[in-house]
Structures are given as structure tokens and as C-alpha cells.
N, CA, C and O atoms as a GROMACS GRO file, in nm:
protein
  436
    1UNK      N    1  10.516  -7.463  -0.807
    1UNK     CA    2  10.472  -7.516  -0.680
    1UNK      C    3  10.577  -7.484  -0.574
    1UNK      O    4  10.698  -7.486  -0.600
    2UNK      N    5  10.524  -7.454  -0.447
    2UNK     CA    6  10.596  -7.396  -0.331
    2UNK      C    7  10.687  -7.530  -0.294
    2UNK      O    8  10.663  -7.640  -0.344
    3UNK      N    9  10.779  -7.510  -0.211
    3UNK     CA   10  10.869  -7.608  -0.118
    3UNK      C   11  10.869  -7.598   0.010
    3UNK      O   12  10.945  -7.528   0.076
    4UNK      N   13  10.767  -7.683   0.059
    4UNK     CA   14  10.748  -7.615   0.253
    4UNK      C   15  10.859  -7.713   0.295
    4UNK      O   16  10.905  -7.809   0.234
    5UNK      N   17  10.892  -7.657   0.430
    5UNK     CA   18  11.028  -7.747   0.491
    5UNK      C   19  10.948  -7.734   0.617
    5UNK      O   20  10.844  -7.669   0.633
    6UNK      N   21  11.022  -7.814   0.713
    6UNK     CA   22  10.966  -7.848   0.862
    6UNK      C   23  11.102  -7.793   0.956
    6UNK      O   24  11.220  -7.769   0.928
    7UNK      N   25  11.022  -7.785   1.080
    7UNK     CA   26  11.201  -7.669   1.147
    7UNK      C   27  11.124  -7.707   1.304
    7UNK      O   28  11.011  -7.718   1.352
    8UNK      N   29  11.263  -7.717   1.344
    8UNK     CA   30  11.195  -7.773   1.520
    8UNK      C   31  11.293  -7.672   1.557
    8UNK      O   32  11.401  -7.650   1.503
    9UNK      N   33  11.235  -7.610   1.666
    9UNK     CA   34  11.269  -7.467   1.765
    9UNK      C   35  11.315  -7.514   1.886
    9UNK      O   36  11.221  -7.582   1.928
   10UNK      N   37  11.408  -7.518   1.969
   10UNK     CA   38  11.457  -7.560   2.119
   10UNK      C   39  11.576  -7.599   2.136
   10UNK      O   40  11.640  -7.597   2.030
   11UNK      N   41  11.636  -7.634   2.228
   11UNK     CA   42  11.746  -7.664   2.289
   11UNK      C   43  11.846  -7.810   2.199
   11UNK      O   44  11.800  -7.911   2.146
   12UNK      N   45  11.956  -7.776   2.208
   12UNK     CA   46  12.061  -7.868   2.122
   12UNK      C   47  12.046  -8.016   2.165
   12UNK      O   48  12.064  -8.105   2.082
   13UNK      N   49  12.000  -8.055   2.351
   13UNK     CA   50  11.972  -8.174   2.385
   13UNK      C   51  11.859  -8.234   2.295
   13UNK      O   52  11.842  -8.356   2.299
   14UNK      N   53  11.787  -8.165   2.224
   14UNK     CA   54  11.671  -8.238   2.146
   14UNK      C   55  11.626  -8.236   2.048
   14UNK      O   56  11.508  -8.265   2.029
   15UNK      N   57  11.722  -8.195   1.942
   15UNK     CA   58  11.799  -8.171   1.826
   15UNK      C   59  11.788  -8.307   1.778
   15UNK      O   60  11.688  -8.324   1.708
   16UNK      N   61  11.877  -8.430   1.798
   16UNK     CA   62  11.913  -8.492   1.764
   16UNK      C   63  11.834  -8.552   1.650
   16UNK      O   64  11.866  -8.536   1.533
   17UNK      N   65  11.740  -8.616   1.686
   17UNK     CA   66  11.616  -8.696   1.606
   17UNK      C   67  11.563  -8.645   1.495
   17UNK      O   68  11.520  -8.706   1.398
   18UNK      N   69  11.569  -8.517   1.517
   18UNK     CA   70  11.499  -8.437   1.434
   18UNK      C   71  11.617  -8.393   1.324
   18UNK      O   72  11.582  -8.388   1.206
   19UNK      N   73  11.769  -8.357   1.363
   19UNK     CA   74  11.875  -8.293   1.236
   19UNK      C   75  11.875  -8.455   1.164
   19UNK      O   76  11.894  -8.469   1.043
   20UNK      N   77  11.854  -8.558   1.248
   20UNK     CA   78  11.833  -8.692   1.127
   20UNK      C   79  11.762  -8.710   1.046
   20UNK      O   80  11.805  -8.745   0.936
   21UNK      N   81  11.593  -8.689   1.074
   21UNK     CA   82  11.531  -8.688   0.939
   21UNK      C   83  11.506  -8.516   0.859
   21UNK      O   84  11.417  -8.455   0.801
   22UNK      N   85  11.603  -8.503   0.889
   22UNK     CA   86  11.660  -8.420   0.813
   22UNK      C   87  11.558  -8.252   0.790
   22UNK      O   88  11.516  -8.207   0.684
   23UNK      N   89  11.545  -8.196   0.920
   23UNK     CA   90  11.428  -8.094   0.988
   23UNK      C   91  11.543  -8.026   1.039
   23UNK      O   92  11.643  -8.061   1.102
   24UNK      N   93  11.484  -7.881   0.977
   24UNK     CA   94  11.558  -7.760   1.011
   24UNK      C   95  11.603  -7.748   1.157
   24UNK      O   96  11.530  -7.784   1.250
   25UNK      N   97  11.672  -7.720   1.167
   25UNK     CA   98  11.699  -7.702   1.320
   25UNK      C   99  11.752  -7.581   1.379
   25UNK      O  100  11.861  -7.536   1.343
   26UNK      N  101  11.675  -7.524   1.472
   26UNK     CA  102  11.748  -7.368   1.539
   26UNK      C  103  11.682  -7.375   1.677
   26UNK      O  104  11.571  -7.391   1.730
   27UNK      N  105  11.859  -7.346   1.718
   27UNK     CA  106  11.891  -7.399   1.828
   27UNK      C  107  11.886  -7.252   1.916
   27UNK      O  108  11.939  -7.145   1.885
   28UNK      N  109  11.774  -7.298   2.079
   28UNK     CA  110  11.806  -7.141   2.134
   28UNK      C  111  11.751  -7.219   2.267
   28UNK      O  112  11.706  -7.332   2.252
   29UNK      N  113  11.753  -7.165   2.387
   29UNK     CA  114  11.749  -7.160   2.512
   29UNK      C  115  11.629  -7.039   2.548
   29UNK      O  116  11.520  -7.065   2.600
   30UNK      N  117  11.650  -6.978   2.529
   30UNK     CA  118  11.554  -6.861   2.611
   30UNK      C  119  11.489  -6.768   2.494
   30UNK      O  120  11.525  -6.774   2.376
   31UNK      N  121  11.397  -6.689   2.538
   31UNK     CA  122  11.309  -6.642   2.410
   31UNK      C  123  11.362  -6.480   2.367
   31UNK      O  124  11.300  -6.403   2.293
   32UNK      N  125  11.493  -6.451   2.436
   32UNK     CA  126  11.548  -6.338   2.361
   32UNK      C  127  11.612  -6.422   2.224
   32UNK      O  128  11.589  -6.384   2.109
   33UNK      N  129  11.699  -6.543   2.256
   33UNK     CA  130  11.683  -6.592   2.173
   33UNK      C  131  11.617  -6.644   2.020
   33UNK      O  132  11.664  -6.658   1.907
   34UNK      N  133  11.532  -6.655   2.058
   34UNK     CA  134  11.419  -6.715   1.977
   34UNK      C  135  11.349  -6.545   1.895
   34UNK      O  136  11.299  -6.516   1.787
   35UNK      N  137  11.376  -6.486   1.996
   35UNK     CA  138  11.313  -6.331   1.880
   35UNK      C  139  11.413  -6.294   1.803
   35UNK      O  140  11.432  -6.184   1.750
   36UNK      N  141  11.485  -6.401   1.800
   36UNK     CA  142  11.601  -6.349   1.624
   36UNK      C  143  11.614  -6.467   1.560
   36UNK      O  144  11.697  -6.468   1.469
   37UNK      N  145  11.543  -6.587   1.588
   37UNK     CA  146  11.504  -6.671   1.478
   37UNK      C  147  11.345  -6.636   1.428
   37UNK      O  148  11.321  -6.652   1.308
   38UNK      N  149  11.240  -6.591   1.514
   38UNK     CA  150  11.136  -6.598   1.451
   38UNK      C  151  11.106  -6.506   1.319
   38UNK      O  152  11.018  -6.535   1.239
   39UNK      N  153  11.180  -6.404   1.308
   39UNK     CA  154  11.207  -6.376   1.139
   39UNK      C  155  11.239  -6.427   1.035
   39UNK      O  156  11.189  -6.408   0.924
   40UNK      N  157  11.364  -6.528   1.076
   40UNK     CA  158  11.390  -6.655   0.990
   40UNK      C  159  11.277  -6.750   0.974
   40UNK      O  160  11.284  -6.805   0.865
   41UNK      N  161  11.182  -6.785   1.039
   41UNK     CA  162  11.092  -6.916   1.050
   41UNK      C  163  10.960  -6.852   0.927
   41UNK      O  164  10.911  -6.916   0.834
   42UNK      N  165  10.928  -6.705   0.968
   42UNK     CA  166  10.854  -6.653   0.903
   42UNK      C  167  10.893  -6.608   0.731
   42UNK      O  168  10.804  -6.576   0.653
   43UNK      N  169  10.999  -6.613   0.700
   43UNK     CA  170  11.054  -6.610   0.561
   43UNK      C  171  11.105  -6.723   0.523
   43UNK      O  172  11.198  -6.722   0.442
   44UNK      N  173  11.036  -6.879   0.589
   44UNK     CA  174  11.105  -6.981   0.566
   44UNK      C  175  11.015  -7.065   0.470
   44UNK      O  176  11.081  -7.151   0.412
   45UNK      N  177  10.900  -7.065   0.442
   45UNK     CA  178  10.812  -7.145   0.423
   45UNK      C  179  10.785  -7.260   0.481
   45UNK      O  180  10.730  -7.344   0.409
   46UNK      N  181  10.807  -7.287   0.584
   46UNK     CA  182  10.779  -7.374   0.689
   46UNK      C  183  10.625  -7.437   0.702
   46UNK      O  184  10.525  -7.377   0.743
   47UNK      N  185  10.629  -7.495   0.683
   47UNK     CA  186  10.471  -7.616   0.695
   47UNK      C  187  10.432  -7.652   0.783
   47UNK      O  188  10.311  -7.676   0.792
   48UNK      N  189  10.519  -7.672   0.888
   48UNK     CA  190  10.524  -7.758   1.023
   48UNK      C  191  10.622  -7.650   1.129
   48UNK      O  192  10.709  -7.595   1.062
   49UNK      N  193  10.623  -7.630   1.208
   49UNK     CA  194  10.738  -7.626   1.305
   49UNK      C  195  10.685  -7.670   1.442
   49UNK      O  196  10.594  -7.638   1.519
   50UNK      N  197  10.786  -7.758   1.435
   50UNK     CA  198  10.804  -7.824   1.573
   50UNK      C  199  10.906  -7.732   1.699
   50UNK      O  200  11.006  -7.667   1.668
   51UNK      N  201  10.871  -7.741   1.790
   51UNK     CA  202  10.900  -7.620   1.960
   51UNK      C  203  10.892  -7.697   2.074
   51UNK      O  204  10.798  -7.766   2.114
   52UNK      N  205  11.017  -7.676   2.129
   52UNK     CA  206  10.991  -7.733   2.261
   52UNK      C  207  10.854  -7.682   2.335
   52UNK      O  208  10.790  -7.594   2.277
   53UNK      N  209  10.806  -7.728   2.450
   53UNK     CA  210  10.683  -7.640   2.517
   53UNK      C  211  10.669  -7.556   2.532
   53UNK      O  212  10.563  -7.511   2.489
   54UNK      N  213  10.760  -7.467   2.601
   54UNK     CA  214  10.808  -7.428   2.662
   54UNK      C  215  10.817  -7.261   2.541
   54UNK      O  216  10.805  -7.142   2.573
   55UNK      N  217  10.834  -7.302   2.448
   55UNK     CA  218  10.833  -7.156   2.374
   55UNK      C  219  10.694  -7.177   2.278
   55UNK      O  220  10.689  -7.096   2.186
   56UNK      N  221  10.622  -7.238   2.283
   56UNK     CA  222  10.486  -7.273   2.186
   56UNK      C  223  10.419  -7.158   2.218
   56UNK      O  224  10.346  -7.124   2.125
   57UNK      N  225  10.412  -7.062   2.338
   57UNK     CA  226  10.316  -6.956   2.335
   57UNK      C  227  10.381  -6.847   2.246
   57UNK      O  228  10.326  -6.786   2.154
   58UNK      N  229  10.461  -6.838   2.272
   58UNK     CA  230  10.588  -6.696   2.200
   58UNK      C  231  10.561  -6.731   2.066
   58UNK      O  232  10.511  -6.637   2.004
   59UNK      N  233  10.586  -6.880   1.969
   59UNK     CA  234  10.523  -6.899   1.867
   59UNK      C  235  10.419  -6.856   1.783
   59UNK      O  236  10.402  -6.796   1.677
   60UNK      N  237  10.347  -6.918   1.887
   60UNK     CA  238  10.239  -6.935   1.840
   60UNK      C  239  10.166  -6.767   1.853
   60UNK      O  240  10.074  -6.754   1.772
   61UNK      N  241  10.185  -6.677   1.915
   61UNK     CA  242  10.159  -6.566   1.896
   61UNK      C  243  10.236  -6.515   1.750
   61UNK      O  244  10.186  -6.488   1.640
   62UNK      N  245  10.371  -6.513   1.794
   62UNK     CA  246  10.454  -6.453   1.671
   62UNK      C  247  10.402  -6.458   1.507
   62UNK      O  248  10.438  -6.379   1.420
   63UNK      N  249  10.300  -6.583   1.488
   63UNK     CA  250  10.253  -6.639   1.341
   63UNK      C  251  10.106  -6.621   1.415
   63UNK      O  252  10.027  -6.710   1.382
   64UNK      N  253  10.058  -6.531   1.501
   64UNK     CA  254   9.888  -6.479   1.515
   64UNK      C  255   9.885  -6.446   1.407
   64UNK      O  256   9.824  -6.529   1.340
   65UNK      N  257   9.936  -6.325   1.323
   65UNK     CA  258   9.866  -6.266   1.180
   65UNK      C  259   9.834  -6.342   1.091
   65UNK      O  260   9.762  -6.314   0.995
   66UNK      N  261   9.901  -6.481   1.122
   66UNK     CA  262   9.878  -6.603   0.988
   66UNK      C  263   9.774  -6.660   1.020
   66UNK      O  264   9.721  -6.700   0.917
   67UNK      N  265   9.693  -6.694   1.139
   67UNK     CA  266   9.597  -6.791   1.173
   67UNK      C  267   9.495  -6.774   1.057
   67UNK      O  268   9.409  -6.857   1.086
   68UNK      N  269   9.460  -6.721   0.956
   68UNK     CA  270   9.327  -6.749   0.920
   68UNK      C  271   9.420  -6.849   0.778
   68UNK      O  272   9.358  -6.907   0.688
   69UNK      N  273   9.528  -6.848   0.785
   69UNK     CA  274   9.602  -6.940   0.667
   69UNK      C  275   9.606  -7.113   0.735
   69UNK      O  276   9.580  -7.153   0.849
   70UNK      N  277   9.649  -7.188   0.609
   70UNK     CA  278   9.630  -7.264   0.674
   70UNK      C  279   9.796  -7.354   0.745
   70UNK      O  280   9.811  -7.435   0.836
   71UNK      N  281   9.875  -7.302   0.666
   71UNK     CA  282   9.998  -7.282   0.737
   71UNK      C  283  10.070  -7.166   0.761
   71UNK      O  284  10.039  -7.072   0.687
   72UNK      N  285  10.195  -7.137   0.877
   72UNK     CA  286  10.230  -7.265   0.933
   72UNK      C  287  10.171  -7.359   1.052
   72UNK      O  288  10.078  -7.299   1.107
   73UNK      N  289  10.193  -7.480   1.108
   73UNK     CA  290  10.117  -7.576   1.210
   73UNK      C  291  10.241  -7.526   1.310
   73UNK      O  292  10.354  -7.561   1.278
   74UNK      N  293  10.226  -7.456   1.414
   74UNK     CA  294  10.318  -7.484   1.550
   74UNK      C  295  10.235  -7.576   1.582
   74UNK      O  296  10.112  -7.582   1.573
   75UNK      N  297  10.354  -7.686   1.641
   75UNK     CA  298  10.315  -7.737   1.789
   75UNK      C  299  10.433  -7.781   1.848
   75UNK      O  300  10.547  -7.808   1.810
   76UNK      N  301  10.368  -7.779   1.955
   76UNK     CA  302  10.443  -7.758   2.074
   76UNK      C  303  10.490  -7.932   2.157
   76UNK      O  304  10.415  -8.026   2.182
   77UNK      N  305  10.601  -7.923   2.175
   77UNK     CA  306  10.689  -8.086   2.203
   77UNK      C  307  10.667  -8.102   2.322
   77UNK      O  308  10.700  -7.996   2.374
   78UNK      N  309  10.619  -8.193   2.426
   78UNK     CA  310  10.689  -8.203   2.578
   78UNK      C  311  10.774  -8.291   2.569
   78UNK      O  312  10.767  -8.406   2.525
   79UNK      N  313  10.916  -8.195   2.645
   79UNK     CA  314  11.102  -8.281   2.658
   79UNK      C  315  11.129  -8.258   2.789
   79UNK      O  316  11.238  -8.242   2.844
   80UNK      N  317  10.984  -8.256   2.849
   80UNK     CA  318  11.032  -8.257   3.043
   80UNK      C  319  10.921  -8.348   3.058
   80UNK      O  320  10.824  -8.336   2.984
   81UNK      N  321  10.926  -8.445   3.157
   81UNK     CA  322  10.798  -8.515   3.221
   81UNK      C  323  10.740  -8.417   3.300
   81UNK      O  324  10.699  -8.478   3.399
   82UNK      N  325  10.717  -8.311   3.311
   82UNK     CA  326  10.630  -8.212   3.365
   82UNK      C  327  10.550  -8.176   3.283
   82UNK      O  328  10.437  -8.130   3.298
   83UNK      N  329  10.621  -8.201   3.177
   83UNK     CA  330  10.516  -8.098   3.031
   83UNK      C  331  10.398  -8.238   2.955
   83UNK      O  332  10.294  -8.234   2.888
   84UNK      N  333  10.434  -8.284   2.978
   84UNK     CA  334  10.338  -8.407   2.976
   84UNK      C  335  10.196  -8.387   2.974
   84UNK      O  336  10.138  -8.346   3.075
   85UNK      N  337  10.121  -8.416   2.846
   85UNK     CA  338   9.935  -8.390   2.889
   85UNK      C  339   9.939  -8.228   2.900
   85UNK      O  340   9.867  -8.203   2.996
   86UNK      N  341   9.990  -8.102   2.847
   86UNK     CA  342   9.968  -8.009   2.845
   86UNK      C  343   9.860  -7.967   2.714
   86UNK      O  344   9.763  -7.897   2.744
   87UNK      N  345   9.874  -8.003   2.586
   87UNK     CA  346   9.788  -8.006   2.512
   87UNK      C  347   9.699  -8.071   2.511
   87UNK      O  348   9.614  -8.036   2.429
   88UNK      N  349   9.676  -8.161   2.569
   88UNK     CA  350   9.529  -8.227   2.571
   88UNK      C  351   9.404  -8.150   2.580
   88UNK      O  352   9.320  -8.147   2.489
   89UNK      N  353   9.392  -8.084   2.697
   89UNK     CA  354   9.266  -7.952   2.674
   89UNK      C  355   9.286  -7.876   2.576
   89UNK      O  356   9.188  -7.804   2.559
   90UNK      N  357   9.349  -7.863   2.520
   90UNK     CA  358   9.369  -7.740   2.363
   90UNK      C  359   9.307  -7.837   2.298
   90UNK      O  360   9.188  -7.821   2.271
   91UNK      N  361   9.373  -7.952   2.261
   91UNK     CA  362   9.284  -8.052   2.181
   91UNK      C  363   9.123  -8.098   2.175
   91UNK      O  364   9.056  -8.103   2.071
   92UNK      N  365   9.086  -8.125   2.281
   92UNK     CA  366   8.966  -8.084   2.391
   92UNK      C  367   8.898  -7.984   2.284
   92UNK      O  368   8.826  -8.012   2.188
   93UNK      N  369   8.942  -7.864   2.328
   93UNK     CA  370   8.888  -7.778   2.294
   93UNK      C  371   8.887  -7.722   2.162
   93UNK      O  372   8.833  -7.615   2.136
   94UNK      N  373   8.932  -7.776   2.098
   94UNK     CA  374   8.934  -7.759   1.900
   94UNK      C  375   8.832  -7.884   1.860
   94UNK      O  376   8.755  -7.867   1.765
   95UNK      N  377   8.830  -8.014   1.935
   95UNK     CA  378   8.744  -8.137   1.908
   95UNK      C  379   8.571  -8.030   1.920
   95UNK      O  380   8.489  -8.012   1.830
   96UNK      N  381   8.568  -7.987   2.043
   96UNK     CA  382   8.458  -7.996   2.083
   96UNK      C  383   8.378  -7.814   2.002
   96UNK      O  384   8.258  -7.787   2.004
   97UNK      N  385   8.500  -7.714   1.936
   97UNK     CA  386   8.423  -7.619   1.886
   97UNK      C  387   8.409  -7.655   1.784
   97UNK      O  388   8.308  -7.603   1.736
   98UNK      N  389   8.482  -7.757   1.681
   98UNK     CA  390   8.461  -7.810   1.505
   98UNK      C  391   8.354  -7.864   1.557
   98UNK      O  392   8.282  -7.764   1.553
   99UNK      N  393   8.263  -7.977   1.621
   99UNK     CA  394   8.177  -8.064   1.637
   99UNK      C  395   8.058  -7.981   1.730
   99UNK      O  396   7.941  -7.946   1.718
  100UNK      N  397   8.126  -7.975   1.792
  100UNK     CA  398   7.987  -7.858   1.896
  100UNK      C  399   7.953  -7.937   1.998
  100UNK      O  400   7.853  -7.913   2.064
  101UNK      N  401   8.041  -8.052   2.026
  101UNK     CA  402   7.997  -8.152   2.161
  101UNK      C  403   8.124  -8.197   2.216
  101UNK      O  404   8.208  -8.194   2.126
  102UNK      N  405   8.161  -8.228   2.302
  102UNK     CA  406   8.224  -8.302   2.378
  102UNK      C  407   8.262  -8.477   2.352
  102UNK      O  408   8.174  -8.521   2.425
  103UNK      N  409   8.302  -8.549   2.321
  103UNK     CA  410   8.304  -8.636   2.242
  103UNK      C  411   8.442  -8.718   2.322
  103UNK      O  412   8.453  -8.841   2.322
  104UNK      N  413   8.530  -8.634   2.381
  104UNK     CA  414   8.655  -8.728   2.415
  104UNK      C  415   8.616  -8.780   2.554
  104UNK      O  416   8.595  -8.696   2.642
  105UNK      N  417   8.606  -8.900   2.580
  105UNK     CA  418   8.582  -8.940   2.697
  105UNK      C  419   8.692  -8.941   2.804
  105UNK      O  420   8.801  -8.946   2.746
  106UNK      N  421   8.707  -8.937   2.926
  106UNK     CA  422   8.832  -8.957   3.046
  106UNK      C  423   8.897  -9.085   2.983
  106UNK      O  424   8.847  -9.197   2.972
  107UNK      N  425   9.016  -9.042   2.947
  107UNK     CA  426   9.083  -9.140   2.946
  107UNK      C  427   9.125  -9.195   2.800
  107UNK      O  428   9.225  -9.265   2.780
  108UNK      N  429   9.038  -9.153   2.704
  108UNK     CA  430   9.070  -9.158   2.551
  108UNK      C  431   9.150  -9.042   2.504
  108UNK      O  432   9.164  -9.039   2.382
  109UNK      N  433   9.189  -8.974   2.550
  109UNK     CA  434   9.302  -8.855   2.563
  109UNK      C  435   9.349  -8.888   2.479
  109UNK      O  436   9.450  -8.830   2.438
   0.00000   0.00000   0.00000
């Protein structure tokens, strides 16, 4: 049986919580950065990885060839009150193509 681990992607300010319960951590600022960990993430067996917002598209492309698997899960953190409610329409929109209706009302977000 495999050993998946969990790994959060972003900046050292938001590290913290996460090197406690004890989640991989790689630490980068900008996405030249991040294109010399995403080789590591992809030979990691990773189950989960957690990303600041802010790099969830670069991600989440980088592991496109994997989508028909069912890991790994990016998602994407908001660690700015700007980034706030950015996934909600993605969510939205995965609710409403599994079901085929619309179902989240204003405000049950």
C-alpha cells in the first residue's frame, strides 16, 4: 500500500500551521520559483497539496495530465483578504455540472 503525504506550496509567512501538523512544506515567492519544486510535488505522492492563491493556476495546470486520476487534490488557500470568495464559482460550477442544476442559493456559499 502507497504512503500519500500532504505539502502546502507558498510563502514562509504561512508556513507555520501547516510545518505543525506536520505537512510538507516548500517555501517560494514567485512562480520561477515554484517551477523547481513542481517536479518534486509530482514525484512526491502527494494526496493533497495545499497553495497559496495566488499560484493554484500554475498548479493546477502543472498536474493537467493527472486530471482523469483521482489524485493529486490542489487547492488553492486565500492568505490576503482580497483573495477571499475566489473559489466559490469553481465550486458553483462543479456542484451544478455533477447534479445538472443549480442548487446553491445567494448566500449558502
Amino acid at each position: 500500500m502507497s504512503e500519500f503525504r500532504l505539502a502546502f506550496v507558498g510563502g514562509e509567512e504561512n508556513t507555520l500551521c501547516f510545518r505543525g501538523m506536520g505537512i510538507d512544506v516548500f517555501v517560494t515567492y514567485n512562480t520561477t520559483e515554484l517551477s523547481k519544486i513542481i517536479p518534486v510535488l509530482r514525484r512526491g505522492q502527494y494526496a493533497i497539496v495545499f497553495t497559496e492563491w495566488k499560484f493554484y493556476d500554475v498548479l493546477k495546470d502543472a498536474f493537467e495530465d493527472l486530471r482523469s486520476e483521482a489524485l493529486p487534490v490542489i487547492l488553492g488557500i486565500p492568505t490576503r483578504f482580497a483573495e477571499m470568495g475566489k473559489g466559490t464559482g469553481f465550486i458553483r460550477k462543479l456542484v451544478e455540472v455533477a447534479i445538472g442544476s443549480q442548487v446553491l442559493l445567494q448566500g449558502e456559499e
